[in-house]
C-alpha positions in Angstrom: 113.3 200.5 175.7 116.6 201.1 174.1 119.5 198.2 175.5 122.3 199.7 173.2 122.9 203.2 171.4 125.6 204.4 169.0 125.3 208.5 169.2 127.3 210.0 166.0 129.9 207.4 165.8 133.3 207.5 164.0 135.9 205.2 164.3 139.4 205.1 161.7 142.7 203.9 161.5 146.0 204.8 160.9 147.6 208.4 160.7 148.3 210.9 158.4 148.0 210.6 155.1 147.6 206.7 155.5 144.5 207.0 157.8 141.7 205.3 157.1 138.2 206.5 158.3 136.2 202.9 158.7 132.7 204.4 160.3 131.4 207.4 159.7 128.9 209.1 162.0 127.3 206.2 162.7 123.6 206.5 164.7 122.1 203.2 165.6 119.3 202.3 168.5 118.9 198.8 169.5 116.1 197.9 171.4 115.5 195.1 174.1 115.0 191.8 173.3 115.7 192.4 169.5 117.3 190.8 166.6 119.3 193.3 164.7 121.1 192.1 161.6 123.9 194.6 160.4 124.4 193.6 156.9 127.6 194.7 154.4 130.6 194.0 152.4 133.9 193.0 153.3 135.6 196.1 154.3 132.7 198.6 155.3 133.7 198.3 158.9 130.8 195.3 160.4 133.6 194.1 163.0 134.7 197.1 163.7 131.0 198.3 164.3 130.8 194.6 166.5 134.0 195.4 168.4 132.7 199.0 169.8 129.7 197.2 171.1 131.6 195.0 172.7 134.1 197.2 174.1 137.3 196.0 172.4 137.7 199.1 170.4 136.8 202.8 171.5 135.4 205.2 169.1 137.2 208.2 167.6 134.1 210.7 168.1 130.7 209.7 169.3 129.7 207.6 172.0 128.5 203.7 172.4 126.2 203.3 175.4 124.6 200.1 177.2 121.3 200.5 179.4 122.5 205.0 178.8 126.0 204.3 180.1 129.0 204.8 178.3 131.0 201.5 176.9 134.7 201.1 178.5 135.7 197.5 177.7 134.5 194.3 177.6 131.9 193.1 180.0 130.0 189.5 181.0 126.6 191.8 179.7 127.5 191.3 176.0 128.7 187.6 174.6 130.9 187.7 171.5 131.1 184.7 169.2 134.1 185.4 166.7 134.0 183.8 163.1 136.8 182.2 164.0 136.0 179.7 167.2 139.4 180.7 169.2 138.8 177.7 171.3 141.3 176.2 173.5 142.7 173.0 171.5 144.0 171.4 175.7 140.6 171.5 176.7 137.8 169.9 176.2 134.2 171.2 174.7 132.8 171.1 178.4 136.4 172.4 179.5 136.3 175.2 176.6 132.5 176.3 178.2 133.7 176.4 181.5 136.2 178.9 181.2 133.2 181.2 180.9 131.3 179.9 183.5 133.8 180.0 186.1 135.4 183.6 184.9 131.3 185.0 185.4 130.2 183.1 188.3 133.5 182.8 190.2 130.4 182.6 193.5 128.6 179.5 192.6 129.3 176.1 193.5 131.7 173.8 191.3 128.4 171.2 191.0 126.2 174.2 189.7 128.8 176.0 187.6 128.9 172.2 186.1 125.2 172.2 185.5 125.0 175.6 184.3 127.9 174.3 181.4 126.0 171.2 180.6 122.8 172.8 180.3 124.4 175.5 177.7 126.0 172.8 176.2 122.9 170.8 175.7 121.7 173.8 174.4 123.6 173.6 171.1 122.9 169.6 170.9 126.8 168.7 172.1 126.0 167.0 174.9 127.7 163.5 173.5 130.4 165.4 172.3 131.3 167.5 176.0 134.0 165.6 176.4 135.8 165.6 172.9 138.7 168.4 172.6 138.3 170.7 169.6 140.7 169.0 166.8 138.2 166.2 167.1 135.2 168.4 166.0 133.6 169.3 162.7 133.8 173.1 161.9 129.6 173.4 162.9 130.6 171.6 166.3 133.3 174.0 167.0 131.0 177.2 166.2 128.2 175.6 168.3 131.0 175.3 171.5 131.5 179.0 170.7 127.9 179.7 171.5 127.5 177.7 173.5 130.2 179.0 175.9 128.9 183.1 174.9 125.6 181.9 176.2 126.9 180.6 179.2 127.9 184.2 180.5 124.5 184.6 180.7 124.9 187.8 178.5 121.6 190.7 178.3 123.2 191.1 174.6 124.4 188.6 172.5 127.0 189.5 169.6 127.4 186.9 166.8 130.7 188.5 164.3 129.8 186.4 161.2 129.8 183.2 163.4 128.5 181.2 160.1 130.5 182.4 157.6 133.3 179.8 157.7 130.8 176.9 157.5 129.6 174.7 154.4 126.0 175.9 153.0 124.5 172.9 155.4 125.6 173.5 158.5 125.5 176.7 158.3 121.8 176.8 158.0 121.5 174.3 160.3 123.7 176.5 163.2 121.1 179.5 161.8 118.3 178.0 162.5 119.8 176.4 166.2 120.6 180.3 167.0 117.1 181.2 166.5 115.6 178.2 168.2 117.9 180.1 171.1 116.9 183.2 171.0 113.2 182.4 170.5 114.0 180.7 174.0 115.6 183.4 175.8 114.2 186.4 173.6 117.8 188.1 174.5 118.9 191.2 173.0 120.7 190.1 169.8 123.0 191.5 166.9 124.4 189.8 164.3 127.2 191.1 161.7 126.2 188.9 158.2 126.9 189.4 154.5 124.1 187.0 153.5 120.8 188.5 152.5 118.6 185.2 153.5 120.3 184.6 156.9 119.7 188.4 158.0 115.5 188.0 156.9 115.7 184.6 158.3 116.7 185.8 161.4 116.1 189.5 162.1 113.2 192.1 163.1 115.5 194.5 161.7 118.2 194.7 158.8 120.7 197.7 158.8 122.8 198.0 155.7 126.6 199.2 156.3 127.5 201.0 153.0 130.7 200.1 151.4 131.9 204.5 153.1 131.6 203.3 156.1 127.5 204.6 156.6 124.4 203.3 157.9 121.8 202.8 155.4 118.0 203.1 155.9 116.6 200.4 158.0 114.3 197.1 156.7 112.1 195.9 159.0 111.4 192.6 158.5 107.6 191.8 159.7 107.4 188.2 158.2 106.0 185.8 161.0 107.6 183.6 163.9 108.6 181.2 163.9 109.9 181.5 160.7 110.4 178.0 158.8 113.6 177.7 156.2 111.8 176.0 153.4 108.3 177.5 153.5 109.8 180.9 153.2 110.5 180.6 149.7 106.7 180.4 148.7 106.1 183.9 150.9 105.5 187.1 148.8 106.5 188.7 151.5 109.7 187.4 151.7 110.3 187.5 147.9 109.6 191.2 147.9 112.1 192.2 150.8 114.8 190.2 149.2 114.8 191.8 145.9 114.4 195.1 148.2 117.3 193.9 150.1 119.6 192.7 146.9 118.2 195.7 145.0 119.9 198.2 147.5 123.5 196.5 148.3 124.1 196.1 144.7 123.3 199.8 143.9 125.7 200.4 147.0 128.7 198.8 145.6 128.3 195.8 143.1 126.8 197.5 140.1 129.1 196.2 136.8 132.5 197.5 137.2 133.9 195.8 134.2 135.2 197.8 131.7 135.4 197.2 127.9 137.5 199.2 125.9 140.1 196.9 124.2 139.5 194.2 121.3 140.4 190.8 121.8 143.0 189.9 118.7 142.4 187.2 116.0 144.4 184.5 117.4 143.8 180.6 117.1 144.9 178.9 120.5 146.9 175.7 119.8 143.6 173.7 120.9 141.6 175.0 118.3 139.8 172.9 116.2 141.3 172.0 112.9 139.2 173.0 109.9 140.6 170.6 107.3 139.1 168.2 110.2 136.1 169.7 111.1 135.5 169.9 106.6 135.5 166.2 106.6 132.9 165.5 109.4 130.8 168.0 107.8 129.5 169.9 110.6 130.6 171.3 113.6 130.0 169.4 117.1 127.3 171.0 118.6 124.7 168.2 120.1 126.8 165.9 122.3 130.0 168.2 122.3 131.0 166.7 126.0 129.8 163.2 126.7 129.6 161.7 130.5 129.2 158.0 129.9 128.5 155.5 132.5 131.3 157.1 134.6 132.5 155.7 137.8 135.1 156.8 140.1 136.1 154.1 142.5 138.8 153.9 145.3 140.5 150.7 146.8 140.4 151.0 151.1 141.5 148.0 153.5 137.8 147.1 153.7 137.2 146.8 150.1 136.1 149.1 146.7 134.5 152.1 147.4 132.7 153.9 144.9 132.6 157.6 145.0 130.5 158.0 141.9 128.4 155.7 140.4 126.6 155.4 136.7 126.9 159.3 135.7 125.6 160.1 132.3 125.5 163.7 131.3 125.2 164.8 127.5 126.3 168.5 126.7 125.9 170.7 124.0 128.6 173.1 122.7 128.1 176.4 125.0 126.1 175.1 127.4 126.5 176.2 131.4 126.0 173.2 133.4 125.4 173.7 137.3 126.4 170.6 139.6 125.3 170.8 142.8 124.6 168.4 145.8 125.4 167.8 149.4 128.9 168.0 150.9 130.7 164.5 149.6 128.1 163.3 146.8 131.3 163.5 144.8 130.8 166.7 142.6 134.4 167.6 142.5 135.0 164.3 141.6 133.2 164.6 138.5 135.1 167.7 137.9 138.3 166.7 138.4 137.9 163.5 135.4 136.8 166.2 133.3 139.3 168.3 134.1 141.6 165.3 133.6 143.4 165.7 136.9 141.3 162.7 138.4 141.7 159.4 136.6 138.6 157.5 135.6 137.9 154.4 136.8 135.2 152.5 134.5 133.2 154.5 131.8 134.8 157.4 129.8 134.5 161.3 129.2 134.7 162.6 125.3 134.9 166.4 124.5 135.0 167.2 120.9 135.5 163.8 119.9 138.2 163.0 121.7 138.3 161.2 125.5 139.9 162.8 128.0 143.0 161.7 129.2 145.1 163.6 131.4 145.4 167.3 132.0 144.7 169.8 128.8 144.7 173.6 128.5 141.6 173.1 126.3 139.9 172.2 129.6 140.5 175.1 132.0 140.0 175.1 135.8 139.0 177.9 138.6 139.7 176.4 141.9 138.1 177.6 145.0 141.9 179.0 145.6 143.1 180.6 142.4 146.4 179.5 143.4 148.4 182.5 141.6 151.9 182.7 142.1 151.9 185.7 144.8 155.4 187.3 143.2 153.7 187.6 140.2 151.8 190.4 139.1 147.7 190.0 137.7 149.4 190.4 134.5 152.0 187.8 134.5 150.2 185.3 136.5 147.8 185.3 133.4 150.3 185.6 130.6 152.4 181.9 131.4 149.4 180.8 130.1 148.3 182.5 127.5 152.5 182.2 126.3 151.7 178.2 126.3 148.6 178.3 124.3 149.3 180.6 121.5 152.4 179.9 120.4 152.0 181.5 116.9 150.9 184.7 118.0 153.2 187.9 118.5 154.0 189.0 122.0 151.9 192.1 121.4 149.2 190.0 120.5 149.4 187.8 123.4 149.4 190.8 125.8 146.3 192.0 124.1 144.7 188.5 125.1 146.0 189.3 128.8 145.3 192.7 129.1 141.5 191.9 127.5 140.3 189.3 129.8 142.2 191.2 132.9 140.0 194.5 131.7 136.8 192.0 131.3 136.8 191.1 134.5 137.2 194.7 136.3 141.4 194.4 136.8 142.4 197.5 134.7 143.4 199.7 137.0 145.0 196.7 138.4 147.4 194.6 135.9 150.5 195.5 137.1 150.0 195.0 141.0 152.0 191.7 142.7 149.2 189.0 143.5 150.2 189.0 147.1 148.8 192.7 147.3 145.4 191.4 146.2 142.1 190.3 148.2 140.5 187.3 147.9 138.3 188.5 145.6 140.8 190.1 143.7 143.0 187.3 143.2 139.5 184.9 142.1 139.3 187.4 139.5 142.9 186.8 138.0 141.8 183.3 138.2 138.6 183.7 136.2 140.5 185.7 133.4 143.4 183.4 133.2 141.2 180.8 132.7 139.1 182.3 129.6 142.6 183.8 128.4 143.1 180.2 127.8 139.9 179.5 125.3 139.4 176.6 126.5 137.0 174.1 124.7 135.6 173.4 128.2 135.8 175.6 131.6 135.9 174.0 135.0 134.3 175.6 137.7 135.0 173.8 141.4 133.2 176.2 143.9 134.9 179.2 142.4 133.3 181.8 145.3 133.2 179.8 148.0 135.7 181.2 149.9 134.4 184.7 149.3 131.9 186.5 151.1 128.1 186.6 149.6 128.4 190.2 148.4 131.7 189.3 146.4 130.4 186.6 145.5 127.5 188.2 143.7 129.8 191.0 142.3 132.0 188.1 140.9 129.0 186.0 139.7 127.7 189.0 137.6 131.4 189.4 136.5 131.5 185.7 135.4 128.3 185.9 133.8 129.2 188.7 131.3 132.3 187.3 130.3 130.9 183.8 129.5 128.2 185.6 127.8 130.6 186.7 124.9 132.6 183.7 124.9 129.9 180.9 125.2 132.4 178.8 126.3 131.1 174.8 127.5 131.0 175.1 131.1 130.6 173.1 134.5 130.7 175.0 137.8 130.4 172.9 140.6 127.9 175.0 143.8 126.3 174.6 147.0 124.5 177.4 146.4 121.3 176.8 145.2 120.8 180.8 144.0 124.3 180.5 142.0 123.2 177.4 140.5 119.8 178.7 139.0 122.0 182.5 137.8 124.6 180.4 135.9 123.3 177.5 134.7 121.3 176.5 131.4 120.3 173.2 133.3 120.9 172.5 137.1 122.3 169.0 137.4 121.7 167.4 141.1 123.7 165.0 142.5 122.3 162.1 145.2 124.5 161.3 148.7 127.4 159.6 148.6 129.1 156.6 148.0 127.5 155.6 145.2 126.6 159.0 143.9 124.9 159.7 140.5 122.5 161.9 139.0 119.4 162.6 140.9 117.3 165.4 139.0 117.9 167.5 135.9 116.2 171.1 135.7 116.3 173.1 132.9 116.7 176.9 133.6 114.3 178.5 130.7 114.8 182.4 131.9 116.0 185.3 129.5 119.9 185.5 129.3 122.0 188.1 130.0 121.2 187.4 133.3 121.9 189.4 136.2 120.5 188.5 140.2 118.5 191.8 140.4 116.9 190.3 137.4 116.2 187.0 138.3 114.4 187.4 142.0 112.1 189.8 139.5 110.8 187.0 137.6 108.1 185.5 138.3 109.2 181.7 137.1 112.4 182.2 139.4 111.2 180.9 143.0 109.3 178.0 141.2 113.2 176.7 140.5 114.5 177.4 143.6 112.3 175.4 145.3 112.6 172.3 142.7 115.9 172.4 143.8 115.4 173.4 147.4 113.4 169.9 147.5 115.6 167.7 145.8 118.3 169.1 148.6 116.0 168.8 151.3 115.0 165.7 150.3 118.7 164.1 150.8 119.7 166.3 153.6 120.1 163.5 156.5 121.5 161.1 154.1 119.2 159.8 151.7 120.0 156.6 149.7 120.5 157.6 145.6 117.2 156.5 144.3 118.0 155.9 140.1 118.4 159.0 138.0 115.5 160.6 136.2 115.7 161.2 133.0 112.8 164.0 132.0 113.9 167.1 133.0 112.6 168.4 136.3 108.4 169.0 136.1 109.3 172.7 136.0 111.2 172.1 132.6 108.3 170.2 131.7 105.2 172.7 132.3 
């Protein structure tokens, strides 16, 4: 039996000549007691889609209808968790859930509208914490009051408007697999909006692409069993084949390479580049041992004593290697990055790239920043260019607009030099930040968590982007990642960091597969889910806090085999 029903629905925005038409004839049956996932870019109209059902917004043509009657605004029939927790800082996490308790079930008692709250709120495992206000919570904890209080309506449908999106790759599966334990519990009508591939299969019986126009796609069904368990997914054929289904259809929707390639790059030396009257006398070039981690330590005085962050790193790099760091929030991977980048000073041990140690900030070492942190006056253009004015000092100004206007073409900015940054989306702006930093030709290129603030299909366009530049530059490189897929795309080894304090190196994996790379690629081949689950268990295997055990130094076994 159908619970919910879009019939030929169109929703826009605006008027005139600025109107924007968001949805487009959209047709969509929900049955009860499923789990629908509606999975899209930024911008194709999911919240807008969640915000008919929920009767915050109206539709233009067409018609939304719960149990076959018409949707005129909001009801207690369908809880909405935001991405955004809009929680009430006065009140407490038992206060916050009560609002919704008392707003639904104004006829029970105070002592059972109590009970109903502290059930709910055992529900999402915050029982200690019920009496904590908000600003004292994690991000996880806050989302968890959210569903906590959305449950507590009692709702027939549950609507969850990327609830996990603004969460660290740990809690965030950790909340995703909560919300299933929930719904397995309740078997409640459910739909959630998601731009991540693995949460929709991990979590649906159906996944409904939005198309970048504002369409519904065809339907996957997802028939893998329940209950469905996190790490023993990844051995599943089953679940293999539907993701590269999945992938393989959003990126023909709207990520397929957009970068363009019709301008040269100049023959200019940057004022970093490596003397040859030097580079004569060694006799060859630095290649083996190009960037040197030795015995590196980071360590910070507190009232109670030294603490140290990172402990004992040793990494050797060759020239044009891609090195992936991941780990655990706070096993210090940023830390790391930041000595390298010189930003961070080092507190026993040293860092030498090219032969020199690393003191101190360098354009030779270049860094992209979670934030790109453009100046937002500036155009794409001239955001890149103070620079690129810096490190070529010898070169004419038309030859140092050729170095802009390259790497702003490279990474899929043509059509877009000359627009203020301010103008820009996120992803946008990230990409002014990646060519600013290869406009630089740097000896080594930083990478702290360059996509995490993006959504996953961005993040995938701008991955693919990355990857095609670096391959013409084989520039040194060390991005820093939670995400395990990101790691094993980029990187010629993935280098795993234990817990913190004390972190060091935990596991090294070598990444043997064919470069270029590209995702679509990768989840084809067959060595791929063999590394994702050597690093998948190192994770695991530190998730509740693990002690650092002493580094290995083989490569991981897959390396190995």
């Amino acid at each position: 039996m159908d619970i919910l029903s879009f019939q030929n629905v169109s929703k826009g925005f605006g008027e005139g000549a600025g109107r924007h038409e968001v949805l487009k004839d959209i047709t969509l049956n929900v049955r009860e007691g499923e789990f629908i996932a509606i999975l899209g870019f930024s911008g194709s109209g999911k919240s807008t889609l969640m915000n008919l059902v929920a009767g915050l917004e109206m539709p233009d043509a067409g018609q939304v209808t719960f149990r076959g009657k018409p949707i005129h605004g909001p009801g207690p029939e369908r809880g909405l968790v935001f991405q955004s927790y809009s929680l009430m800082p006065w009140l407490t996490v038992k206060g916050n859930v009560m609002l919704a308790v008392d707003a639904v079930f104004p006829d029970l008692s105070r002592a059972e509208r109590s009970a109903k709250a502290d059930r709910f709120i055992a529900m999402v495992g915050l029982s200690h914490a019920a009496a904590r206000h908000p600003a004292e919570l994690s991000g996880g904890m806050r989302q968890r009051v959210s569903v906590a209080r959305a449950l507590a309506m009692d709702p027939e449908v549950l609507l969850l408007d990327e609830p996990l999106s603004a969460l660290d790759a740990l809690t965030r599966a950790n909340l995703a697999d909560e919300i299933l334990d929930i719904w397995e519990q309740d078997r409640k009508t459910c739909i959630l909006i998601t731009n991540d591939v693995d949460e929709a299969i991990l979590l649906a019986d159906r996944i409904v692409p939005l198309n970048p126009d504002g369409t519904l796609g065809a339907p996957f069904a997802v028939t893998l069993p329940r209950p469905r368990d996190r790490a023993a997914i990844n051995h599943d054929d089953a679940f293999k084949a539907l993701r590269a289904k999945v992938t393989g259809y959003l990126m023909e929707a709207g990520i397929e390479a957009k970068v363009e390639g019709s301008r040269r790059l100049p023959n200019v030396v940057p004022i970093h580049g490596f003397p040859a009257a030097v580079r004569a006398a060694q006799g060859r070039p630095i290649d083996e041992r190009y960037l040197e981690f030795s015995a590196l330590h980071k360590i910070y005085p507190t009232p109670k004593g030294p603490l140290t962050v990172v402990e004992n790193f040793n990494l050797k790099v060759e020239k044009g290697e891609f090195i992936s760091l991941i780990g655990h929030s706070g096993c210090g991977k940023s830390t790391v990055l930041t000595m390298a980048a010189g930003l961070n000073p080092v507190s026993r041990g040293g860092i030498i790239l090219d032969g020199t140690e690393v003191v101190g900030a360098d354009p030779e070492r270049a860094v992209v920043f979670q934030s790109p942190n453009l100046f937002p006056w500036l155009t794409a253009k001239e955001n890149v260019a103070i620079g690129v004015d810096k490190v070529y000092p010898k070169a004419t100004q038309a030859e140092r607009q050729e170095v802009v206007e390259y790497y702003l073409e490279r990474v899929g900015l043509a059509d877009a030099m000359d627009r203020a940054a301010h103008s820009m989306s996120n992803g946008m702006r990230q990409r002014v930040g990646i060519a600013r930093a290869f406009a630089l030709s740097p000896k080594l290129l930083l990478l702290d968590e360059p996509f995490g603030m993006l959504d996953s299909l961005t993040r995938w366009e701008l991955q693919e982007v990355l990857m095609e530049v670096w391959d013409r530059t084989k520039v040194t490189a060390i991005c820093v990642t939670h995400d395990v897929d990101e790691a094993i795309l980029l990187a010629d080894r993935v280098v795993m960091m234990t817990n913190g304090p004390q972190a060091t190196i935990g596991r090294i994996a070598e990444v043997k597969l064919p470069r270029p790379r590209t995702r679509k690629a990768l989840l084809e081949h067959p060595d791929y889910y063999a590394y994702r689950q050597d690093v998948l268990d190192f994770l695991q295997e530190y998730e509740h806090g693990a002690r650092p055990r002493p580094a290995q130094p083989a490569a991981s076994a897959i390396a190995a085999e």
